[in-house]
PDB file of N, CA, C and O in Angstrom:
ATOM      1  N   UNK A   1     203.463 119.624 185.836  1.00  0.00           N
ATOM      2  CA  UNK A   1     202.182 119.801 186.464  1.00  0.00           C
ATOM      3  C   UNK A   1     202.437 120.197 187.911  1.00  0.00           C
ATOM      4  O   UNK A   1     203.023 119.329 188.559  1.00  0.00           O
ATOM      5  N   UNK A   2     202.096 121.434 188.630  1.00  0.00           N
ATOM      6  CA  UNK A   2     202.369 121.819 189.731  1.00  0.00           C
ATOM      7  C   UNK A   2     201.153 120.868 190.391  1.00  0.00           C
ATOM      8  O   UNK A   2     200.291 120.263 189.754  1.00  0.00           O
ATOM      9  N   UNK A   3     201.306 120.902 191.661  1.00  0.00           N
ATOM     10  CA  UNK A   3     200.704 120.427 192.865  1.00  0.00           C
ATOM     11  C   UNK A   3     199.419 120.718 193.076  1.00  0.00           C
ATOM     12  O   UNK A   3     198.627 120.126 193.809  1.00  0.00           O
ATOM     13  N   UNK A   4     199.198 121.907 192.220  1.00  0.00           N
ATOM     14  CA  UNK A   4     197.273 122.352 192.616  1.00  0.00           C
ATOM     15  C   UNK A   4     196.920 121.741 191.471  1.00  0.00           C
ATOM     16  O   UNK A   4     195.830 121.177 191.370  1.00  0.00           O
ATOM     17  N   UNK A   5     197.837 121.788 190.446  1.00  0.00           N
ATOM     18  CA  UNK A   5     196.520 121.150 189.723  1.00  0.00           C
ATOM     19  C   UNK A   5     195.886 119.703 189.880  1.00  0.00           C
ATOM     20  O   UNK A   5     196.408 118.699 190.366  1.00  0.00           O
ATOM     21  N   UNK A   6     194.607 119.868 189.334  1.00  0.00           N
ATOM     22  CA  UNK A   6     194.015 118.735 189.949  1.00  0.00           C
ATOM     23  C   UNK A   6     194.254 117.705 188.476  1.00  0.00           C
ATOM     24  O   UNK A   6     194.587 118.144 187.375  1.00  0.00           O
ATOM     25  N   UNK A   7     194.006 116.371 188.785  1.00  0.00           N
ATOM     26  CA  UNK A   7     194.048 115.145 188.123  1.00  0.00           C
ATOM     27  C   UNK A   7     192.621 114.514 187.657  1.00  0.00           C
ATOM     28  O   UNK A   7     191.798 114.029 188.433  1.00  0.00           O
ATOM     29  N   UNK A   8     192.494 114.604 186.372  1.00  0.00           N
ATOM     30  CA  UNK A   8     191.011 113.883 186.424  1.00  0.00           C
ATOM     31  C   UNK A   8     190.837 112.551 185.756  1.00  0.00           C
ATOM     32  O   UNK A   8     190.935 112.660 184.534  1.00  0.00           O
ATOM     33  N   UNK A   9     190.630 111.431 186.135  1.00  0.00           N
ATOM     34  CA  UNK A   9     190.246 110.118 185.651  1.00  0.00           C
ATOM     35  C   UNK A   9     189.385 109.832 185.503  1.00  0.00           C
ATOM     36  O   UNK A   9     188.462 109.735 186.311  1.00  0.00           O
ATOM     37  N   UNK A  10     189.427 109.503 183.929  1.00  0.00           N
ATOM     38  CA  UNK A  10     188.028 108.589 183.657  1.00  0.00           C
ATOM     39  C   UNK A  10     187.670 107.189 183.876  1.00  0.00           C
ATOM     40  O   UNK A  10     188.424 106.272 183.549  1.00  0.00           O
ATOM     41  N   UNK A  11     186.315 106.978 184.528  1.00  0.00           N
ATOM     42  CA  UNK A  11     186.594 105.995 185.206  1.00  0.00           C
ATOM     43  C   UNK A  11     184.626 105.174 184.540  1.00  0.00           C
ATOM     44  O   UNK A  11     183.467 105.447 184.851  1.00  0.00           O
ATOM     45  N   UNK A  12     185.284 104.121 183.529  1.00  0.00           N
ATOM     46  CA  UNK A  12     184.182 103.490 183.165  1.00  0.00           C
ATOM     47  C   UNK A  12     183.736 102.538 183.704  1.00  0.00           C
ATOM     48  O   UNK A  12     184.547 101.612 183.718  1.00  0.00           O
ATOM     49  N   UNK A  13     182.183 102.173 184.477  1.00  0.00           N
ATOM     50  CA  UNK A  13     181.699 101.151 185.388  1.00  0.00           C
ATOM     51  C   UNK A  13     180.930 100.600 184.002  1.00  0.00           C
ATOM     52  O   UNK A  13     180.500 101.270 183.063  1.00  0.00           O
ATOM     53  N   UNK A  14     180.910  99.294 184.180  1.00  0.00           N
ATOM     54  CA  UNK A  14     180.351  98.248 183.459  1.00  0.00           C
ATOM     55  C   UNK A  14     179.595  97.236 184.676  1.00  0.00           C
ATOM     56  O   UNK A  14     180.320  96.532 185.379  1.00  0.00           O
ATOM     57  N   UNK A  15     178.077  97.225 184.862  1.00  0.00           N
ATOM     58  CA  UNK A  15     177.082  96.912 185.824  1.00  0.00           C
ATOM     59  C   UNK A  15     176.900  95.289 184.976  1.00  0.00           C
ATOM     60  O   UNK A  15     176.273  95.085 183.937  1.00  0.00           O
ATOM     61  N   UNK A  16     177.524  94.474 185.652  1.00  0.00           N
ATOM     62  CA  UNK A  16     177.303  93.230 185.369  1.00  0.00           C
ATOM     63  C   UNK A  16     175.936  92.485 186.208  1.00  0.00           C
ATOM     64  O   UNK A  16     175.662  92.431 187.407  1.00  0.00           O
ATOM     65  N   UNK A  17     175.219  91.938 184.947  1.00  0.00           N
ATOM     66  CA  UNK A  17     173.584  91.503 185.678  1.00  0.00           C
ATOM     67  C   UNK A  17     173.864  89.951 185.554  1.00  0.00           C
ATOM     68  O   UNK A  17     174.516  89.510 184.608  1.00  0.00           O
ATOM     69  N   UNK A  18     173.317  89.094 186.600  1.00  0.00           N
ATOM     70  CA  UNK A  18     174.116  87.908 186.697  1.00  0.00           C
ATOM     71  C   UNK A  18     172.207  87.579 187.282  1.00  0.00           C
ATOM     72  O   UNK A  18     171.317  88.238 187.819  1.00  0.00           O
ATOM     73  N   UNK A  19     172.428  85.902 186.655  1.00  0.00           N
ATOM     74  CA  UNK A  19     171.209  84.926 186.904  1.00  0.00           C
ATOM     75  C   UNK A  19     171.375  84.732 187.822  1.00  0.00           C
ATOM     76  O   UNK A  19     172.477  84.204 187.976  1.00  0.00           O
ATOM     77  N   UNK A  20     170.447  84.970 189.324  1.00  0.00           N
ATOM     78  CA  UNK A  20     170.965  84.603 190.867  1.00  0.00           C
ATOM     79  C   UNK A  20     169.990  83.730 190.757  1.00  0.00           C
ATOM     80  O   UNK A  20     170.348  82.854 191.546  1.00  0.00           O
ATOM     81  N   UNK A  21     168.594  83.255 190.114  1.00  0.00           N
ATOM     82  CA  UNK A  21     167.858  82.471 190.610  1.00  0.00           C
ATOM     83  C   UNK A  21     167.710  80.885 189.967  1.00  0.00           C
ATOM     84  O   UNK A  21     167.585  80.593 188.778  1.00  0.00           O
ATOM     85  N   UNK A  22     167.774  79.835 191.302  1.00  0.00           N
ATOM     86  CA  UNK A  22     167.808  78.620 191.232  1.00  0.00           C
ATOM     87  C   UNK A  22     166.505  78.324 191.466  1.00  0.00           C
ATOM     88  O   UNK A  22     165.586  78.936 192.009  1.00  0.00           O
ATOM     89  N   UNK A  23     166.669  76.638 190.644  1.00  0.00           N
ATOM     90  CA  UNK A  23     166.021  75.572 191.247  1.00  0.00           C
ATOM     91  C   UNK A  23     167.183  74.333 191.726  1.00  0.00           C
ATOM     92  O   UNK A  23     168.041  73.757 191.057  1.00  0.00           O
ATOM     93  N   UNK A  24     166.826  74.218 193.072  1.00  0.00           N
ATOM     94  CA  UNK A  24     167.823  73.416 194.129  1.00  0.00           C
ATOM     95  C   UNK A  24     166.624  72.235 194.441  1.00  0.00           C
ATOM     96  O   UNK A  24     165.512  72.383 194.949  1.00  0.00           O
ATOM     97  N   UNK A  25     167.436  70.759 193.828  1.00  0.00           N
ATOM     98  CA  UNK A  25     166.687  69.662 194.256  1.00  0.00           C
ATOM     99  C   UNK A  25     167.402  69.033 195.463  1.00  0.00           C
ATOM    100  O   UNK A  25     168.574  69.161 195.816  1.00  0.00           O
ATOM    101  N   UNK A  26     166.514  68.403 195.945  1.00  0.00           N
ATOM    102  CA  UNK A  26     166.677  67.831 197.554  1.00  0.00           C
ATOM    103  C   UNK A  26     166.421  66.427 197.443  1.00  0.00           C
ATOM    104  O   UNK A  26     165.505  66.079 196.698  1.00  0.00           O
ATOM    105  N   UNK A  27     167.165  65.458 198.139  1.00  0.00           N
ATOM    106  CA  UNK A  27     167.458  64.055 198.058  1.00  0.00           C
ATOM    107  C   UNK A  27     165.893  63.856 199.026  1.00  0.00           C
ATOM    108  O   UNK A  27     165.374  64.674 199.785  1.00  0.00           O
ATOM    109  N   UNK A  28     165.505  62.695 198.717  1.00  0.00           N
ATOM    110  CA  UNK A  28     164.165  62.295 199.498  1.00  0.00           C
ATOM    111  C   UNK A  28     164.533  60.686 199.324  1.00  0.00           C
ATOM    112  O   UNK A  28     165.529  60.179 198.808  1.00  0.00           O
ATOM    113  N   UNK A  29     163.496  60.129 199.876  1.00  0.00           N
ATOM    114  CA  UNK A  29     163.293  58.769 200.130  1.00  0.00           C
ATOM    115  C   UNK A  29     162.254  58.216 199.421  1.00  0.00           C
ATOM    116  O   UNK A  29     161.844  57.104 199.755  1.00  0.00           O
ATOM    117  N   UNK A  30     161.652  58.936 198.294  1.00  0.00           N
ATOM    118  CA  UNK A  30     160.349  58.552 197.440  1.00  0.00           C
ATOM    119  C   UNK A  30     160.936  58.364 196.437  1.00  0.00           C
ATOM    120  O   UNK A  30     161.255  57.219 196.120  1.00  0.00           O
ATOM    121  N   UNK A  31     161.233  59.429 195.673  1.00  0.00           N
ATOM    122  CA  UNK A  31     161.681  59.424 193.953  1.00  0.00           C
ATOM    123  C   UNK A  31     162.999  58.180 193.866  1.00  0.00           C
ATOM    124  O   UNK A  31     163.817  58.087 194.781  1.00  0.00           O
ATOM    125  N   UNK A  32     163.045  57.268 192.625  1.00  0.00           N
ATOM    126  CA  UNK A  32     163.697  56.856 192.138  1.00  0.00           C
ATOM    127  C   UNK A  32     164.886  57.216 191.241  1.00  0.00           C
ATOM    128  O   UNK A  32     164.405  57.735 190.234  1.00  0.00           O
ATOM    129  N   UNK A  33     165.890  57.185 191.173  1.00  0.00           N
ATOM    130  CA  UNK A  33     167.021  57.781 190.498  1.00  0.00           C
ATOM    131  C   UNK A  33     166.551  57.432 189.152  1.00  0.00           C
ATOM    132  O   UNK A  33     167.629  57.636 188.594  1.00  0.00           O
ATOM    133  N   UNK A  34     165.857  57.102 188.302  1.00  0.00           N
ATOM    134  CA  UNK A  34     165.421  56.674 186.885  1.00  0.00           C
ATOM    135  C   UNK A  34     164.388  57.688 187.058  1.00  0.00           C
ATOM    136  O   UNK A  34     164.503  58.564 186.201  1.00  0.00           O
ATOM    137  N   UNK A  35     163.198  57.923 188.046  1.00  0.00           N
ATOM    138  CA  UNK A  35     162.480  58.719 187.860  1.00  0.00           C
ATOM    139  C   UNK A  35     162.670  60.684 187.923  1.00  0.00           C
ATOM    140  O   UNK A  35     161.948  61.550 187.427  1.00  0.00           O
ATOM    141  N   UNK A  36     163.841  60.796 188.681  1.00  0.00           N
ATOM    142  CA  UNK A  36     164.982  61.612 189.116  1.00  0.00           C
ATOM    143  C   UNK A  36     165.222  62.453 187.508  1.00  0.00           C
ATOM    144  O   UNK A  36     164.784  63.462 186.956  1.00  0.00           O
ATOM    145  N   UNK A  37     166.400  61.103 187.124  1.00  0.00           N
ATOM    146  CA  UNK A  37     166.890  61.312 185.611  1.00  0.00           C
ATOM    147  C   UNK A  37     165.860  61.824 184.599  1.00  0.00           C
ATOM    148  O   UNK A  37     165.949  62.952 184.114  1.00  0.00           O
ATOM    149  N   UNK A  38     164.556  60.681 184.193  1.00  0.00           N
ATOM    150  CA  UNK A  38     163.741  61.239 183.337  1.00  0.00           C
ATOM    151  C   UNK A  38     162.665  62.420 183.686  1.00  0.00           C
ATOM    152  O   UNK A  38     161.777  62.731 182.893  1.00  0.00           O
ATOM    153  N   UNK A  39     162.828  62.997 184.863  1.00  0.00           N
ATOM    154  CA  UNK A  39     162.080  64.306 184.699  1.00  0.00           C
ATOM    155  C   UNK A  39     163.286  65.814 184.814  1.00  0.00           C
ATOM    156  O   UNK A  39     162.937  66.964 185.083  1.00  0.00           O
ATOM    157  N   UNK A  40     164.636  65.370 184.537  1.00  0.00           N
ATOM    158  CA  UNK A  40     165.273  66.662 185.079  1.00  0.00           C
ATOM    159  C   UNK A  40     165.606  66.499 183.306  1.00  0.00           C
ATOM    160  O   UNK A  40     165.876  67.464 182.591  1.00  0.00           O
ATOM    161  N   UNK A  41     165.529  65.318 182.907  1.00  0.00           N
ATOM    162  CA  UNK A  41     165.582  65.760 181.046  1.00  0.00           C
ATOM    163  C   UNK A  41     164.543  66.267 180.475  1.00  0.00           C
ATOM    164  O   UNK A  41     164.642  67.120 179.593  1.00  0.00           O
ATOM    165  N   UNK A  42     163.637  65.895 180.823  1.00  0.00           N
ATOM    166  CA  UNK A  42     161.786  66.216 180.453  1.00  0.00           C
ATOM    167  C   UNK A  42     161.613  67.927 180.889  1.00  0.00           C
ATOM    168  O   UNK A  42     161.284  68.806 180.092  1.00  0.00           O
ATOM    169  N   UNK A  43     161.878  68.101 182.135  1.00  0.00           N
ATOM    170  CA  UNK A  43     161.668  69.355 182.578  1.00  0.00           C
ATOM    171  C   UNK A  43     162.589  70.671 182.565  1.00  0.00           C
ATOM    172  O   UNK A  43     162.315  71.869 182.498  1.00  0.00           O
ATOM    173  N   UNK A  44     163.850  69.923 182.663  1.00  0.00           N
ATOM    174  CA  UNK A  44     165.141  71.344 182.690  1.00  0.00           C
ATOM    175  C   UNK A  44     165.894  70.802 181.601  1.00  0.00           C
ATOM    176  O   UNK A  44     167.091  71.057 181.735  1.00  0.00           O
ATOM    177  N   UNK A  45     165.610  70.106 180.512  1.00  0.00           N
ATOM    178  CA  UNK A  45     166.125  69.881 179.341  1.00  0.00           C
ATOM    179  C   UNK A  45     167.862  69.354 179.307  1.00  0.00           C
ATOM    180  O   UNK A  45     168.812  69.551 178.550  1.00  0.00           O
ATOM    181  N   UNK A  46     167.602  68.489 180.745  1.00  0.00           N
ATOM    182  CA  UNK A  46     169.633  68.503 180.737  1.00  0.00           C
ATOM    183  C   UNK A  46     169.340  67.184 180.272  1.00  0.00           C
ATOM    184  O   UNK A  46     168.388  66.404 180.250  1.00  0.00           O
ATOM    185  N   UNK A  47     170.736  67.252 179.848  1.00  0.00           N
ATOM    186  CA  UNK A  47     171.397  65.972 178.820  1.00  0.00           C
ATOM    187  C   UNK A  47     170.786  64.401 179.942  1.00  0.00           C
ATOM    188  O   UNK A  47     169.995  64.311 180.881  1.00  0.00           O
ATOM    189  N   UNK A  48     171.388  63.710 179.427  1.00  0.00           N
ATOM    190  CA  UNK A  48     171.209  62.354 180.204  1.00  0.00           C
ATOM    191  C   UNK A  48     172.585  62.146 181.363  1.00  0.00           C
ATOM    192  O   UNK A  48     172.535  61.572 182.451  1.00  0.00           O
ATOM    193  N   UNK A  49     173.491  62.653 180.873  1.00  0.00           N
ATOM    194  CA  UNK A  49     174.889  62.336 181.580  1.00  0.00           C
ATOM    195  C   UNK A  49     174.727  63.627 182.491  1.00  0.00           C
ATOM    196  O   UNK A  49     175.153  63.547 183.643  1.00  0.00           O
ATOM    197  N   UNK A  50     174.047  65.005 181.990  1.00  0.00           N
ATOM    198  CA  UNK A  50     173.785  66.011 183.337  1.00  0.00           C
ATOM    199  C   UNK A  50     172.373  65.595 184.630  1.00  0.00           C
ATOM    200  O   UNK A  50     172.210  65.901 185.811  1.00  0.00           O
ATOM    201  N   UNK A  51     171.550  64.742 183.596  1.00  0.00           N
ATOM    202  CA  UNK A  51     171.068  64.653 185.073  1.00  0.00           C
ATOM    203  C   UNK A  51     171.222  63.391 185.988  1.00  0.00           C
ATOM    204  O   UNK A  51     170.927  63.321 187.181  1.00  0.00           O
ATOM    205  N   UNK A  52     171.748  62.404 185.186  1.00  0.00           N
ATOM    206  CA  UNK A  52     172.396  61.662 186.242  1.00  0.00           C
ATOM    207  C   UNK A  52     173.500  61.716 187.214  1.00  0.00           C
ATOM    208  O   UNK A  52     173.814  60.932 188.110  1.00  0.00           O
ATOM    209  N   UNK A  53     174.072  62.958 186.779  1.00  0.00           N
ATOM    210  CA  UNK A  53     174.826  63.739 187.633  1.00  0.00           C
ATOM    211  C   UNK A  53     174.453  64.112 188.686  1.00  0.00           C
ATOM    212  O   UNK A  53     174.615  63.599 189.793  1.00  0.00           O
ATOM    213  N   UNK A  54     173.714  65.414 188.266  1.00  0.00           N
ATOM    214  CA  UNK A  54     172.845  65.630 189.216  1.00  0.00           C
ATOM    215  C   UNK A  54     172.070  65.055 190.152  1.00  0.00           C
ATOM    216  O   UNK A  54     172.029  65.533 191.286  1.00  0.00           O
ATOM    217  N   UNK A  55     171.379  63.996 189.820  1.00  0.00           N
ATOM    218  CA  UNK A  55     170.797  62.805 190.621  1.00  0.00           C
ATOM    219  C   UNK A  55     172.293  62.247 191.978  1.00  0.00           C
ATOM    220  O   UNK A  55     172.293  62.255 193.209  1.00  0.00           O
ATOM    221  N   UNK A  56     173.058  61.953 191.248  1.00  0.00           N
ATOM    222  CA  UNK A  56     174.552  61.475 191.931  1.00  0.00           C
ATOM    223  C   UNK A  56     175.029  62.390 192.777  1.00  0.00           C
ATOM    224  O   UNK A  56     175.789  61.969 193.649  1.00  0.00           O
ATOM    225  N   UNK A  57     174.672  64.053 192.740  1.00  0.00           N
ATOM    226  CA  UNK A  57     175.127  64.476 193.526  1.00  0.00           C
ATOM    227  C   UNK A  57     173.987  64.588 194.812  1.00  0.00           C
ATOM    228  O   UNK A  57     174.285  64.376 195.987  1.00  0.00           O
ATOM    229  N   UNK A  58     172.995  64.862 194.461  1.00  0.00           N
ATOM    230  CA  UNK A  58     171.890  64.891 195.309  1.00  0.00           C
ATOM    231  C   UNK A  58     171.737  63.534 196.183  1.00  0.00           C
ATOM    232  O   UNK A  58     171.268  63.234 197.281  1.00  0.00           O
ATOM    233  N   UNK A  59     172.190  63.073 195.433  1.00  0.00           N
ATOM    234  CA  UNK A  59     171.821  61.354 196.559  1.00  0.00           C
ATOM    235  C   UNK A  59     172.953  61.375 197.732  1.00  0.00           C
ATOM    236  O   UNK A  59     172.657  60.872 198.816  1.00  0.00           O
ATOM    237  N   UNK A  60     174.356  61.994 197.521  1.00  0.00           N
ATOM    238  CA  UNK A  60     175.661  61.503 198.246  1.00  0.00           C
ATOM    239  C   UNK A  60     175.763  63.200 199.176  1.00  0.00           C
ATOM    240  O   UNK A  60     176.179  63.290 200.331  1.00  0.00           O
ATOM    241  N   UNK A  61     175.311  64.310 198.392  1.00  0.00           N
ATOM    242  CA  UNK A  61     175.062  65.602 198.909  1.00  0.00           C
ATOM    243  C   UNK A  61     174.200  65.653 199.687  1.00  0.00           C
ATOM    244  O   UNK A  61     174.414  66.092 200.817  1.00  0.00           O
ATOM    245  N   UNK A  62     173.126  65.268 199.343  1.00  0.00           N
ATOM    246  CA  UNK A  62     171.653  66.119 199.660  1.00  0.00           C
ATOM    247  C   UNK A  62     170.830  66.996 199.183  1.00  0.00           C
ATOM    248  O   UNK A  62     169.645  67.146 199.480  1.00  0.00           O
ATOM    249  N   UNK A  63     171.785  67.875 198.058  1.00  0.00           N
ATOM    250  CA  UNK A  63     170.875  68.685 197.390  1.00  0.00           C
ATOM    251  C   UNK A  63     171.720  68.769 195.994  1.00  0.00           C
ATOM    252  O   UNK A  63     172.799  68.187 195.876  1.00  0.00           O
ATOM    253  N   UNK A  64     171.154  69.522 194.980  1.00  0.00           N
ATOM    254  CA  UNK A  64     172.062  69.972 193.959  1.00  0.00           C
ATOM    255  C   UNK A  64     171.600  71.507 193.115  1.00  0.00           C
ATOM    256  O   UNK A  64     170.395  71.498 193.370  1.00  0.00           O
ATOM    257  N   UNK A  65     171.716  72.153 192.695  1.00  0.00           N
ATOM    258  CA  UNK A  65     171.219  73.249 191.819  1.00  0.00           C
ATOM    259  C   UNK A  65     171.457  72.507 190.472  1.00  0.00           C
ATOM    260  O   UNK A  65     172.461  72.055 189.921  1.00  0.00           O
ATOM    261  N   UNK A  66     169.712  72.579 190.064  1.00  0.00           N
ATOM    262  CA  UNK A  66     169.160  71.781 188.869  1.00  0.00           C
ATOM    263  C   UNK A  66     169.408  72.703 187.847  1.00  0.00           C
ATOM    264  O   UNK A  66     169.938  72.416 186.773  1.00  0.00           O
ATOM    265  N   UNK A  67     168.933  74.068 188.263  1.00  0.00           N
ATOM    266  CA  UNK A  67     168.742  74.856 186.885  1.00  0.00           C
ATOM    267  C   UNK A  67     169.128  76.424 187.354  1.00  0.00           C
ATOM    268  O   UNK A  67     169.345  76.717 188.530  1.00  0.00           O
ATOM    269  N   UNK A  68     169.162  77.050 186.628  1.00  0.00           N
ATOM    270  CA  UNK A  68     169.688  78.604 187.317  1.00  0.00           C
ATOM    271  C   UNK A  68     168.720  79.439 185.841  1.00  0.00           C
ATOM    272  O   UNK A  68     168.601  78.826 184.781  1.00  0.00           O
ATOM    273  N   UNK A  69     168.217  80.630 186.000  1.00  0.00           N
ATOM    274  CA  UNK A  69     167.633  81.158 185.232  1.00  0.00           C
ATOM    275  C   UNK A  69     167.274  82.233 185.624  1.00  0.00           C
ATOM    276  O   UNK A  69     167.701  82.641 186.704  1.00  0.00           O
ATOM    277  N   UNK A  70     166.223  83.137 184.721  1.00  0.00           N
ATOM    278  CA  UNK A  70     165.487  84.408 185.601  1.00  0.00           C
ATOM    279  C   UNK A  70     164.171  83.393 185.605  1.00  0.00           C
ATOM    280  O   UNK A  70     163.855  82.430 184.907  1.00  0.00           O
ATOM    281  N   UNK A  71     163.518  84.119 186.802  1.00  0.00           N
ATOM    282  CA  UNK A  71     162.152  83.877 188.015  1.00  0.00           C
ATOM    283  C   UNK A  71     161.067  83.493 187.005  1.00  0.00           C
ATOM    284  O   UNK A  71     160.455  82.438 187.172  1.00  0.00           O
ATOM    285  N   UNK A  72     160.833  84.182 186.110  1.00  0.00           N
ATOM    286  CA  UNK A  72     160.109  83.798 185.020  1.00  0.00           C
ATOM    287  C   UNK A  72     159.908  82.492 183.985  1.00  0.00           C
ATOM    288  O   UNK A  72     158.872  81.917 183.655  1.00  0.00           O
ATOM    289  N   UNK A  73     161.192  82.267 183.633  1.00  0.00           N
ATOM    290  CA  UNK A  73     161.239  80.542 183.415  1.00  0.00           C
ATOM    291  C   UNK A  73     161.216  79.992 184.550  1.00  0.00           C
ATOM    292  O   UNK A  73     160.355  79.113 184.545  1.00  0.00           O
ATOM    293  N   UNK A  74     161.935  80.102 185.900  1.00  0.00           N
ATOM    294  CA  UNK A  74     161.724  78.818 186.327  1.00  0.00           C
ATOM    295  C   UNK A  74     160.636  78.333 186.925  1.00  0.00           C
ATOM    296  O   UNK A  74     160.539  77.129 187.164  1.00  0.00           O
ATOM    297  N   UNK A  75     159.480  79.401 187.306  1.00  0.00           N
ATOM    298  CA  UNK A  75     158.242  78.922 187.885  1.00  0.00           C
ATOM    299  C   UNK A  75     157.721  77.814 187.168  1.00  0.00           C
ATOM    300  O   UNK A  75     157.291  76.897 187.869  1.00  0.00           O
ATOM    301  N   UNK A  76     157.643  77.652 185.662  1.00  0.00           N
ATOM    302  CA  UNK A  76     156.768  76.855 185.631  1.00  0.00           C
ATOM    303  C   UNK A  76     157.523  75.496 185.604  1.00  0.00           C
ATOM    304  O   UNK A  76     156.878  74.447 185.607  1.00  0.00           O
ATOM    305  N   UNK A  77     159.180  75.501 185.572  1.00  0.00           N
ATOM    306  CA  UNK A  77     159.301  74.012 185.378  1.00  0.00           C
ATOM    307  C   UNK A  77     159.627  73.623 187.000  1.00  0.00           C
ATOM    308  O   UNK A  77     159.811  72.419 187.176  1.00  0.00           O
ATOM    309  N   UNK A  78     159.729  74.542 188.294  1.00  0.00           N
ATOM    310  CA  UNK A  78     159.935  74.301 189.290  1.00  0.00           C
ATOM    311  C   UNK A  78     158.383  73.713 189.494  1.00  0.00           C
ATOM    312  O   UNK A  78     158.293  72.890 190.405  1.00  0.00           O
ATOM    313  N   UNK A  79     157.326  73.977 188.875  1.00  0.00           N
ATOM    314  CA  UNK A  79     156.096  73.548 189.358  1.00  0.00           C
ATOM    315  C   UNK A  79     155.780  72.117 189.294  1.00  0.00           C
ATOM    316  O   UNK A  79     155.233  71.331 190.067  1.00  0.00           O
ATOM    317  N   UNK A  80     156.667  71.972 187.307  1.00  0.00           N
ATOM    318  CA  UNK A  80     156.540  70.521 186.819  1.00  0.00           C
ATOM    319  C   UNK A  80     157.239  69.660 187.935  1.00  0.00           C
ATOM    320  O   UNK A  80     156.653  68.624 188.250  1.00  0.00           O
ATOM    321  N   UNK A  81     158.457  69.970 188.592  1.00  0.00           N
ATOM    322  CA  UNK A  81     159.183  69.224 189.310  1.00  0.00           C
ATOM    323  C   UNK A  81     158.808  69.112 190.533  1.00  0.00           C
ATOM    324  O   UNK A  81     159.373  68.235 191.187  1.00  0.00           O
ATOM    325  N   UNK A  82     157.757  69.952 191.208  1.00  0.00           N
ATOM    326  CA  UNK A  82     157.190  69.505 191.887  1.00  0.00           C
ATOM    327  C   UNK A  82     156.442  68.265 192.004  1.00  0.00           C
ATOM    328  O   UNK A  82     155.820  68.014 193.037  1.00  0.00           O
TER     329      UNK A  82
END
């Protein structure tokens, strides 16, 4: 292959679409860690051992990401958790 000729590569992009949107709970001084637990099972359907997790991290953190989804589910259970 001399020097002019040119080189052509094929070059396949694969556009990865990724869930960017959260619901992020915040530690307060009202809610009870029992009341915590039974609405993050009631509302974001996590196990018992995920939301007492979650609860555990939010209390020693300050915050935690409850749920990750598209915008469309989470309005209405970000509403319930309101």
């Amino acid at each position: 292959m001399s020097t002019k000729e040119k080189v052509r590569e094929r070059v396949s992009l694969k556009e990865a679409t990724t869930i960017n949107n959260e619901i992020i709970l915040y530690n307060d001084d009202v809610n009870t860690f029992d009341h915590v637990i039974e609405t993050l099972i009631r509302v974001c359907n996590h196990t018992p051992e995920q939301a007492e997790q979650c609860a555990l991290i939010v209390h020693y953190k300050g915050k935690c990401t409850v749920k990750t989804d598209v915008l469309e589910k989470l309005k209405p259970q970000c509403t319930q958790l309101l």
